[in-house]
N, C-alpha and C positions, 0 to 999 in steps of 0.2 A: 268310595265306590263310584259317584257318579264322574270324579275326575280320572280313574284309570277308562271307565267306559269312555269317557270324551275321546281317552287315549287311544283305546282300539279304532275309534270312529274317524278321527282323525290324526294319522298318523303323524311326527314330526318329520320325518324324510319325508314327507310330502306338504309341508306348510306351502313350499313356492309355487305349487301346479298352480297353475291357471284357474284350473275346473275345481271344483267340489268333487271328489272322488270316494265315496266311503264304502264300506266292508258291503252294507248293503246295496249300494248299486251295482257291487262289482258281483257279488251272489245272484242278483236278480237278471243282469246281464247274462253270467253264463247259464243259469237254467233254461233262458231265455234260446240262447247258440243251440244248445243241447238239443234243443227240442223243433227247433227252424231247421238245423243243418245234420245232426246226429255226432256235432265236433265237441271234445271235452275238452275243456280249458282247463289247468292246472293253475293252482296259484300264482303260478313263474310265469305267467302270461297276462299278469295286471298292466304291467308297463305299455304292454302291445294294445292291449283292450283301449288305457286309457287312449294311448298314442293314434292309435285310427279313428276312434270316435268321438275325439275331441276336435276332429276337423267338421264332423255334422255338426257340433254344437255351436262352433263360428256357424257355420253357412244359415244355422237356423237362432243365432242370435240370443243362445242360450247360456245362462249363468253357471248352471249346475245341473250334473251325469243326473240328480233326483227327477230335476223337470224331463231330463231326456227318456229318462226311465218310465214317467208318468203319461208320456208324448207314447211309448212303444204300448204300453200297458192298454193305453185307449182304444187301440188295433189299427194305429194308420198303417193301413196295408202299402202305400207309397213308403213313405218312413222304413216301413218292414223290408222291404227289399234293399232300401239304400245303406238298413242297419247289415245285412248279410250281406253287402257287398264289399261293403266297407271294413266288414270282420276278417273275411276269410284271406288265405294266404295264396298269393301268386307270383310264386317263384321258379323261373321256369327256365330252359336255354336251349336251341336247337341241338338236336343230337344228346340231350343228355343222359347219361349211360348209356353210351355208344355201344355198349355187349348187348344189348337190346338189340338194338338195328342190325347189327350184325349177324344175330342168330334169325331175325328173320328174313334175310337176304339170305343167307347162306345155308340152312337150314329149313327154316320154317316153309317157304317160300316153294321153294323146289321140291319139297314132301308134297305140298300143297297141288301144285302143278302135273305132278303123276297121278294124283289119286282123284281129283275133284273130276270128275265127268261133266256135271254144269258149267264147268266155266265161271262159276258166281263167288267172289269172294268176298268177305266182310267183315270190318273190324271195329272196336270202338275204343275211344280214346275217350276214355270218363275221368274226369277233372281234368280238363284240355288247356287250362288257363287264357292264356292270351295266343294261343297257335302253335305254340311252337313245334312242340308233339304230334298234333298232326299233320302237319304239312311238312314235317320230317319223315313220317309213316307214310306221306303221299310221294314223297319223293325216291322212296326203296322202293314202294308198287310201282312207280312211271319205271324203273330204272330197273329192274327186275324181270318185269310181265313184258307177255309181245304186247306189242304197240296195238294188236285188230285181237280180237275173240275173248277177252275177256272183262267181265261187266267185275269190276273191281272197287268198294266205293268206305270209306272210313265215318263214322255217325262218329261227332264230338261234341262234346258235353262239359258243362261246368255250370255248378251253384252260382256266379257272379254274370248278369248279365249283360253288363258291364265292358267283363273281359270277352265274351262269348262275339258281343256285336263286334269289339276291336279285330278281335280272331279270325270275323269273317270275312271285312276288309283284306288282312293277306298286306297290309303294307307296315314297313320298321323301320327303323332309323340303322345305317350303316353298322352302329355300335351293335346290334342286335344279332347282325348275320355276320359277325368276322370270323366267327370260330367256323366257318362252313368253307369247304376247299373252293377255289376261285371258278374252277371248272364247274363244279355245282353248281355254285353260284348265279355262272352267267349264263347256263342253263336254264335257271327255274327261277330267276329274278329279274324280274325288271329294274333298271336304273332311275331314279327320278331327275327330270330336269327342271330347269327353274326355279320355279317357289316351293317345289318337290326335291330341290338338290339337297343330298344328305338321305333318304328314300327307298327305300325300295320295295316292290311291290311280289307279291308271288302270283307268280304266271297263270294261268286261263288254267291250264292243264293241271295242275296241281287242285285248282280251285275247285273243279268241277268233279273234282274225285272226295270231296270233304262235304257232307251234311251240318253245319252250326247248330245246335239249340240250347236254351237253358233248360238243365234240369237237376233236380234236386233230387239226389239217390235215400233220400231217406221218403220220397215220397214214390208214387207210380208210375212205370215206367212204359213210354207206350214203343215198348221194342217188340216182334216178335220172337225172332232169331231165326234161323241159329246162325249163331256169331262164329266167325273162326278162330278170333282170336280176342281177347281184352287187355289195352293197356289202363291199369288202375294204380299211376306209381305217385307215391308221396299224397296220398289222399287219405289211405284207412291210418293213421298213425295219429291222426288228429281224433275218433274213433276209441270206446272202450272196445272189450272183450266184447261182450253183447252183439254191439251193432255190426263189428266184423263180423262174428259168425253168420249175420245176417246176412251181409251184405254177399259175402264169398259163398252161400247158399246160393241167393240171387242169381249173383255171376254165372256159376254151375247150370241154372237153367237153361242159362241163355246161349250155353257152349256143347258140343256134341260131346261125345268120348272120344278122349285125346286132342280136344280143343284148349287153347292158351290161356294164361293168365300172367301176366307178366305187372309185377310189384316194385314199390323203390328200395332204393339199397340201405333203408334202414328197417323192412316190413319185413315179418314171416306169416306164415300161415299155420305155423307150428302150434298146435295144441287147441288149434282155432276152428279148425276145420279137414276132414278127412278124404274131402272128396277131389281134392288134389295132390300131386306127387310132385315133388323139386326136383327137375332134371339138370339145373343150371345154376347158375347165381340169378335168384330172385325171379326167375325162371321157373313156372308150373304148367303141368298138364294134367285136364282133368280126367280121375278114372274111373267115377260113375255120376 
């Protein structure tokens, strides 16, 4: 008995890790997520868990995931933020699901523009990661709206603060912007020179239309609304059943009727929540 338990405890595909990795740190880790971010890890995400936070435990000169566990449990609230930042996934690329941008260029946009009498438009881009979303979202409102009369402006958000402060910056490496047409491009980016070549920055105009902050959607939000539209893509998927109904309740407040809700292309809303209708691909509008 105590040598099959040694077994579970210690696995042999894992004799060579570096770290002490056992069943129960990887347990207490994600009740841990769960309960910080509202993200559910599945078993099939040990390798990831270990892989990210075995870079805290170099920086903090630790032997074993136990002591790091012991370090989170204490409540160093510094720790606690660099453990959620370090968890969460930021994977991100401009324009990605271009059917997005497009429906609200082509679509959304020009609804929006007959019927708004205020002039006021407002969108949020929650789990914003590192920018790209929204200063791709700023760049269909520059390119859209008339240039005078309308106060147009995107609030973005993300769990990682991290990525939030990079985001506000507005500057990327070449590799970053290739997939964006050249025209675009040399529109809404600046070139870096010098110690900046390889660079590039996102222009004044773009900037000034984007809000940065960190925030945690499983905690309070200090939005009033109403929002016109919400992008929320590749965020609830990490999320049980529960939390989404929550969260897509949330949303709902915060949007009018027939206000947006746009998701990634592996989310539904199907069976989650009623208070939105699929007009598109992955594409929702709300109807009470």
């Amino acid at each position: 008995m105590a040598n099959s338990n040694l077994a579970r405890e210690f696995p042999a595909a894992h004799a060579d890790r570096e770290f002490v990795f056992t069943e129960a740190d990887f347990e207490f880790i994600r009740r841990l997520v769960s309960e910080k971010t509202g993200i559910v890890l599945s078993d099939a995400k040990r390798n990831l868990v270990y892989s990210r936070l075995s870079r805290r435990l170099r920086q903090l000169r630790l032997a074993h995931f136990g002591d790091y566990c012991d370090l989170l449990k204490a409540g160093d609230a510094g720790e606690l933020v660099n453990f959620v930042n370090a968890i969460t996934t930021n994977l991100t690329s401009f324009f990605r699901e271009n059917h997005h941008f497009e429906y609200l260029r082509d679509t959304l946009l020009p609804e929006l523009m007959k019927t708004k009498t205020e002039r006021r438009l407002r969108g949020w881009s929650a789990g914003c990661s590192s920018g790209e979303e929204p200063y791709s979202l700023a760049m269909v409102l520059c390119e859209s709206l008339p240039e005078k009369g309308w106060d147009a402006r995107i609030l973005a958000t993300d769990l990682d603060s991290e990525v939030v402060a990079k985001a506000q910056r507005g500057i990327y490496t070449q590799e970053r912007v290739d997939g964006i047409a050249n025209e675009r491009l040399r529109r809404w980016f600046l070139r870096g020179k010098g110690d900046n070549h390889g660079l590039v920055q996102a222009r004044q105009a773009l900037r000034e239309r984007l809000h940065f902050r960190q925030l945690n959607l499983m905690h309070d939000w200090p939005i009033s609304g109403p929002l016109d539209f919400i992008f929320c893509r590749n965020v609830v998927i990490y999320f049980d059943k529960p939390t989404q109904r929550v969260l897509f309740d949330r949303f709902a407040d915060l949007l009018p009727v027939g206000g947006h809700l746009f998701v990634g292309h592996s989310e539904s809303l199907f069976k989650v929540t009623d208070r939105f209708k699929l007009i598109g691909k992955t594409i929702y509008r709300k109807v009470y």
